[in-house]
C-alpha positions in Angstrom: 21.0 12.2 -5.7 20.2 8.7 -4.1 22.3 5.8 -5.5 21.7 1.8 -4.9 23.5 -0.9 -6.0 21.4 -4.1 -6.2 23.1 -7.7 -6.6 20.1 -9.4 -8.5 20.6 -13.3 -9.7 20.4 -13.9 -13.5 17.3 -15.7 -12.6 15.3 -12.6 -11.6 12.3 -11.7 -13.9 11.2 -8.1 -14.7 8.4 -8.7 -12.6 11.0 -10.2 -9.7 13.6 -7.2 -10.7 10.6 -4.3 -10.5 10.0 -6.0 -6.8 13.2 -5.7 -6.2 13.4 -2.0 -7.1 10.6 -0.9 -5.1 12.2 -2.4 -2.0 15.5 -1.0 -2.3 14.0 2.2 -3.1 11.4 2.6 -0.2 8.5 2.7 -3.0 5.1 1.4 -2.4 4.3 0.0 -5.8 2.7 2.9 -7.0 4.8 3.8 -9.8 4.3 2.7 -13.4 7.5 0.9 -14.8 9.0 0.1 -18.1 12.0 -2.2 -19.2 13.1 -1.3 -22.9 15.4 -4.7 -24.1 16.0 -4.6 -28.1 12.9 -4.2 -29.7 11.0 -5.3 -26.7 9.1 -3.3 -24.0 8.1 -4.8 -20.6 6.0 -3.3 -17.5 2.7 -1.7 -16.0 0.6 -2.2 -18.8 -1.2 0.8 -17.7 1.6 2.9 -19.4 1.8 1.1 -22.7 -2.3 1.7 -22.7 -1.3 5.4 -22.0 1.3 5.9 -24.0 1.9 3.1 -26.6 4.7 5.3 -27.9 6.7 6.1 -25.2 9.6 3.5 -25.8 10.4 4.3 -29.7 14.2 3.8 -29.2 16.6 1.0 -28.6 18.4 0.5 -25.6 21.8 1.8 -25.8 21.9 2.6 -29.6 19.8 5.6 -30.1 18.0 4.4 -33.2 14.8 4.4 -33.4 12.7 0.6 -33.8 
């Protein structure tokens, strides 16, 4: 297991923070992404087109949206 720990301003985007991400972790951009906030899902819009059920549950509360 690979762990990273990533000071980020409160300023960074999820486009900046994704960036960020692929950096730390040696990526190339290639992967598809998704942030889950709430009710909200944010990323490669590839995956939502893919898979526009993938994120059904809240962050952190295991109910479903």
């Amino acid at each position: 297991m690979v762990w990273r720990r990533l000071l980020v301003p409160s300023t960074c985007t999820l486009h900046e923070l994704h960036g960020v991400i692929q950096i730390a972790m040696g990526w190339q951009g290639i992967h598809l992404y998704q942030f889950c906030l709430r009710f909200c899902c944010y990323g490669s819009w590839e995956l939502a087109a893919s898979s526009p059920g993938l994120c059904s549950t809240r962050v952190g509360s295991g109910l479903p949206t």
